[in-house]
C-alpha positions as semicolon CSV with decimal commas, in nm:
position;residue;x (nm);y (nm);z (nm)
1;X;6,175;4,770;13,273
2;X;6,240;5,067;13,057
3;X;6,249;4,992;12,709
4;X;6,326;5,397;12,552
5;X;6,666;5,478;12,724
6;X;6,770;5,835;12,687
7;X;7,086;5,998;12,749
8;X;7,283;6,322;12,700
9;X;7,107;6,543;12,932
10;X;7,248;6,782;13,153
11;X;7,317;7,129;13,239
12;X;7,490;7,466;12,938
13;X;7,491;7,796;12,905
14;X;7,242;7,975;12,715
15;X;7,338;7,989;12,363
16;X;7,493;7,640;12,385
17;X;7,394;7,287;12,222
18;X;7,302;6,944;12,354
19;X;7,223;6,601;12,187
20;X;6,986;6,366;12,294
21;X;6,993;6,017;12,238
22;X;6,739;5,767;12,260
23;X;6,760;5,347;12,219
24;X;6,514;5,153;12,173
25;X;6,447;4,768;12,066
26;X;6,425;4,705;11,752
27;X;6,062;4,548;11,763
28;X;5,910;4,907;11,906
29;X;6,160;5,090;11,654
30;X;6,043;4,952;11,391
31;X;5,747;4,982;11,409
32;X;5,676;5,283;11,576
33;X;5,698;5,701;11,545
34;X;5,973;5,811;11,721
35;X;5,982;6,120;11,917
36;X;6,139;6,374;12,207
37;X;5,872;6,561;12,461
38;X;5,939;6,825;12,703
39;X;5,819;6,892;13,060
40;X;5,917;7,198;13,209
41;X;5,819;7,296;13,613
42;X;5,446;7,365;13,638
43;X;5,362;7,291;13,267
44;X;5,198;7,045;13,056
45;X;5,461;6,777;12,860
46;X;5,452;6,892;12,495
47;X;5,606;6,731;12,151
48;X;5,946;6,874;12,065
49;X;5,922;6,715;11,756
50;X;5,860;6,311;11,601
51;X;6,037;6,104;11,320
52;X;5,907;5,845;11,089
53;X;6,048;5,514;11,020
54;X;6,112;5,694;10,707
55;X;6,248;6,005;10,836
56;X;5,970;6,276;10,760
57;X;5,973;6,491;11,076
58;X;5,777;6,792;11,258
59;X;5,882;7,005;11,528
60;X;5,764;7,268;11,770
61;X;5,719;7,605;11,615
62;X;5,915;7,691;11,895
63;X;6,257;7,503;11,823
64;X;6,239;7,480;11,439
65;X;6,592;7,602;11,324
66;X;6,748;7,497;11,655
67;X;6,665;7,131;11,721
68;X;6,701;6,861;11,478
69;X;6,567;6,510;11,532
70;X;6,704;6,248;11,365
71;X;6,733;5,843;11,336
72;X;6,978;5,594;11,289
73;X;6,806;5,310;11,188
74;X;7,120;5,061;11,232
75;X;7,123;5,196;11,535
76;X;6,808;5,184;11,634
77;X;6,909;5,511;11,771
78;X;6,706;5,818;11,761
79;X;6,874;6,170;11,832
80;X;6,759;6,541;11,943
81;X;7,040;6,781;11,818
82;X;6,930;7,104;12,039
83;X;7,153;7,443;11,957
84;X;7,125;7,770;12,072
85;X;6,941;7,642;12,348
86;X;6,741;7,932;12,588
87;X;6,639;7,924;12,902
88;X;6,291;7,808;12,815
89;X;6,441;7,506;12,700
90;X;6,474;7,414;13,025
91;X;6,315;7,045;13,159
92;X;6,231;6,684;13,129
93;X;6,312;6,550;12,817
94;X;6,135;6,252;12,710
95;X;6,176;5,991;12,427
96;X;5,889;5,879;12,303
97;X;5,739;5,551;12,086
98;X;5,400;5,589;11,944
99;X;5,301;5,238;11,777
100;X;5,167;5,268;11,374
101;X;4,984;4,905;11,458
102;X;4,756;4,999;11,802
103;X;4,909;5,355;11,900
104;X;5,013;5,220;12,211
105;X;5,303;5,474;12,331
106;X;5,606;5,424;12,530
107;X;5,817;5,680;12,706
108;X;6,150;5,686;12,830
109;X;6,255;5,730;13,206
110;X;6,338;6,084;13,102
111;X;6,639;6,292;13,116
112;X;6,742;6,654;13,232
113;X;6,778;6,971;13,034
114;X;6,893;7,285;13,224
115;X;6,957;7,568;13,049
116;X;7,161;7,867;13,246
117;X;7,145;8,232;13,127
């Protein structure tokens, strides 16, 4: 039973913008680091960039400028505001819940990112 839902994947043009959203329950958002990693073909998954509960964030070197992660903590929403997305940006995008009590992490079922040049 997945417990991270993502959404707002899909396919843009170079140059364009996506958002990402993530839900989670409010016991793992509470209490957790919330996050977005990447998987493109034939690579390792890496950290796009993590939130805390009290919004202090750190992103790739890669997408700093472009991509914006954010909370909602009514919500219990956590976004990934991607613009002037490349063609590297391209792959799995993953939401991600590390825990502050155990570090126990969670991922998300994962959602698609294609980026066309």
């Amino acid at each position: 039973q997945a417990q991270l839902v993502e959404s707002g994947g899909g396919l843009v043009l170079a140059g364009g913008s996506l958002r990402l959203s993530c839900e989670a329950p409010a016991m793992i958002f509470f209490s957790s680091i919330m996050g977005w990693y990447r998987q493109a073909p034939g690579k390792s998954r890496e950290l796009v960039g993590n939130i805390t509960i009290r919004g202090v964030t750190n992103a790739l070197d890669a997408v700093k400028g472009r991509f914006t992660i954010s909370r909602d903590n009514a919500k219990k929403m956590v976004y990934l505001q991607m613009n002037s997305l490349k063609p590297e940006d391209t792959g799995v995008y993953y939401c991600h819940a590390k825990s502050l009590m155990n570090g126990y992490e969670r991922w998300g079922q994962g959602t698609q990112v294609t980026v066309s040049s």
